[in-house]
BAFI-3210 file (N, C-alpha, C; in Angstrom, 3 decimals, decimal comma, padded with zeros to 6 digits):
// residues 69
n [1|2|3|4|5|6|7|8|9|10|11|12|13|14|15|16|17|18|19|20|21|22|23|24|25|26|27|28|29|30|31|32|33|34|35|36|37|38|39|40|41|42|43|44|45|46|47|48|49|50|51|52|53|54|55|56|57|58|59|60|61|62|63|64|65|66|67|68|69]
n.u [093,503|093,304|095,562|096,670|095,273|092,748|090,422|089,019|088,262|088,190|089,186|088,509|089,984|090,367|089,680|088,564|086,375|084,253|083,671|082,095|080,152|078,035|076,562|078,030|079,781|077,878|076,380|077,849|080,185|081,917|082,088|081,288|083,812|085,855|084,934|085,301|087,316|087,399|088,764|088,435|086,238|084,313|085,496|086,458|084,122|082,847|084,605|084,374|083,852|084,657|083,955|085,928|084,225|085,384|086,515|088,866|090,450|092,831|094,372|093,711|095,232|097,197|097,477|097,730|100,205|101,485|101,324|102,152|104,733]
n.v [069,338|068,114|067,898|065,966|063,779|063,868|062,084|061,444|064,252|067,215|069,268|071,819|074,359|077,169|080,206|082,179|081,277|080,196|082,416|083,609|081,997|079,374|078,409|079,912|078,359|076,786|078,559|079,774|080,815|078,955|075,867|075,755|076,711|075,297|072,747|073,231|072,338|072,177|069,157|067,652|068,225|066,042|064,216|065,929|066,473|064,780|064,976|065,618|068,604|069,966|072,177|072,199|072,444|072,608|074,384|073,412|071,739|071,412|070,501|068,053|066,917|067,555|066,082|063,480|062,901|063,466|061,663|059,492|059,957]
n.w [049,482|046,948|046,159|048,451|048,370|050,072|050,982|053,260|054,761|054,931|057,649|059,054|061,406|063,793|065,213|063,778|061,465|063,620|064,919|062,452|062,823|062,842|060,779|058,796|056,681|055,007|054,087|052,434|049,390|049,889|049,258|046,574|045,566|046,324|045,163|042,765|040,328|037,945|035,799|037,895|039,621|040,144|041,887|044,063|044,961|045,951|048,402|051,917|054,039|057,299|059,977|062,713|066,018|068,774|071,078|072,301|071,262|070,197|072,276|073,112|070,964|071,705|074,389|073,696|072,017|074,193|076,055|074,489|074,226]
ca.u [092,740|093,270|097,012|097,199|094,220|092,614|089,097|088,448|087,714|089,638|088,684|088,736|090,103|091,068|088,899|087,542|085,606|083,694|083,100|081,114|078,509|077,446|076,268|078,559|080,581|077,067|075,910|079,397|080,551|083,460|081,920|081,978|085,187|086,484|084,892|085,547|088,565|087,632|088,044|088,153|084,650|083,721|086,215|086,637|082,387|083,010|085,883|083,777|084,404|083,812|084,739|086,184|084,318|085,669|087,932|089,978|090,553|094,064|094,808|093,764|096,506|098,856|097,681|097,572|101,229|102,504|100,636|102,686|106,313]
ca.v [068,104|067,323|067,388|065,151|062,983|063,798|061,677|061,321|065,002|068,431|070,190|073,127|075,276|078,071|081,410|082,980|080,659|079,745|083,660|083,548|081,508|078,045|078,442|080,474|077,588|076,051|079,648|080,801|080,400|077,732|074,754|076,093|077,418|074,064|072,076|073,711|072,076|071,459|068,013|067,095|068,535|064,956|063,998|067,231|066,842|063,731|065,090|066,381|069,546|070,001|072,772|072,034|073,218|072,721|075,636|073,427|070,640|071,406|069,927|066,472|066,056|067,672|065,297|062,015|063,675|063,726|060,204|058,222|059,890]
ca.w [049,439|045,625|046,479|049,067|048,330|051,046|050,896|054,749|054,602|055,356|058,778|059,038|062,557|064,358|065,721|062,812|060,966|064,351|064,880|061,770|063,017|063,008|059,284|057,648|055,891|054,599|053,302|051,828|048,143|049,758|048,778|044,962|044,907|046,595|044,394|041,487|040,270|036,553|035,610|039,165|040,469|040,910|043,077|044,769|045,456|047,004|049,690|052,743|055,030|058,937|060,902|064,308|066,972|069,685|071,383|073,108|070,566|070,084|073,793|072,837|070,380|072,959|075,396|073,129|071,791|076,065|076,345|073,108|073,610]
c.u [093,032|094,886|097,304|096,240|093,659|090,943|088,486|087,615|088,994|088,404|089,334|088,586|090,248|089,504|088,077|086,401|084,270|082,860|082,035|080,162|078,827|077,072|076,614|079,235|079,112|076,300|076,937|079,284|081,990|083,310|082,070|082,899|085,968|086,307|085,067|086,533|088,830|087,789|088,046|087,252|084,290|084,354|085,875|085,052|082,323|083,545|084,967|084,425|084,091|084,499|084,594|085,845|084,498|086,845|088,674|090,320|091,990|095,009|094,455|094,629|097,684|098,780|098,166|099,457|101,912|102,102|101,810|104,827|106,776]
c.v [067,337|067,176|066,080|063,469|062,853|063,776|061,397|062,595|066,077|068,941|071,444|074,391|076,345|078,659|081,908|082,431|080,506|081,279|083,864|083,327|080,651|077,432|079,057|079,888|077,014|077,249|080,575|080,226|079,073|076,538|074,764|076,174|076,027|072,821|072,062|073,699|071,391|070,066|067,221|067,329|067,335|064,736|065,096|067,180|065,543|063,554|065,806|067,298|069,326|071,456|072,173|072,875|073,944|073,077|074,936|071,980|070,186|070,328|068,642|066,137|066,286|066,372|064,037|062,423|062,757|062,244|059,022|058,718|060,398]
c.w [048,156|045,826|047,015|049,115|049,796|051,543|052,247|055,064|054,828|056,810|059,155|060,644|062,776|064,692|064,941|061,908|062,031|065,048|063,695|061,479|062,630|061,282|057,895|056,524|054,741|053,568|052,298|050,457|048,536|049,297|047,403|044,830|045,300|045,759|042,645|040,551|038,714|036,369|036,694|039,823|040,423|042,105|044,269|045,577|046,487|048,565|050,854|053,922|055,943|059,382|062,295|064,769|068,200|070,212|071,749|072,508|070,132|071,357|073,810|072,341|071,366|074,656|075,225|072,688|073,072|076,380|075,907|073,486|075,125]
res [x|x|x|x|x|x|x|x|x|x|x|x|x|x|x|x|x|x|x|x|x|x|x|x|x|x|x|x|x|x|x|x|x|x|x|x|x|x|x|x|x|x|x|x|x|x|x|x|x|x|x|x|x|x|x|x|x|x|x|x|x|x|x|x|x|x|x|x|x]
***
């Protein structure tokens, strides 16, 4: 995120995160450790997470993808 400037947000996929429950991202140490970027913890506090939850979210870009080319 601090690489790429990536202020829209980061989302965050796959299986395992979503096995963890609904509230594991909101109860975890990731928001510290993500924002924790020394003299960038402003910025960095500003950039917002999501996890994707939807299993089959991948198949939209493959459709929009099969749609455009």
């Amino acid at each position: 995120a601090l690489t790429i400037g990536a202020q829209g947000g980061i989302y965050i996929g796959g299986g395992i995160v979503n096995r963890l429950g609904p509230d594991w991202l909101e109860n975890s140490a990731f928001r510290d450790e993500f924002t924790a970027k020394g003299r960038f913890v402003d910025y960095m506090a500003a950039i917002p997470t999501f996890v994707i939850t939807n299993e089959l979210s991948a198949f939209g870009g493959v459709r929009a993808f099969m749609r455009d080319n």
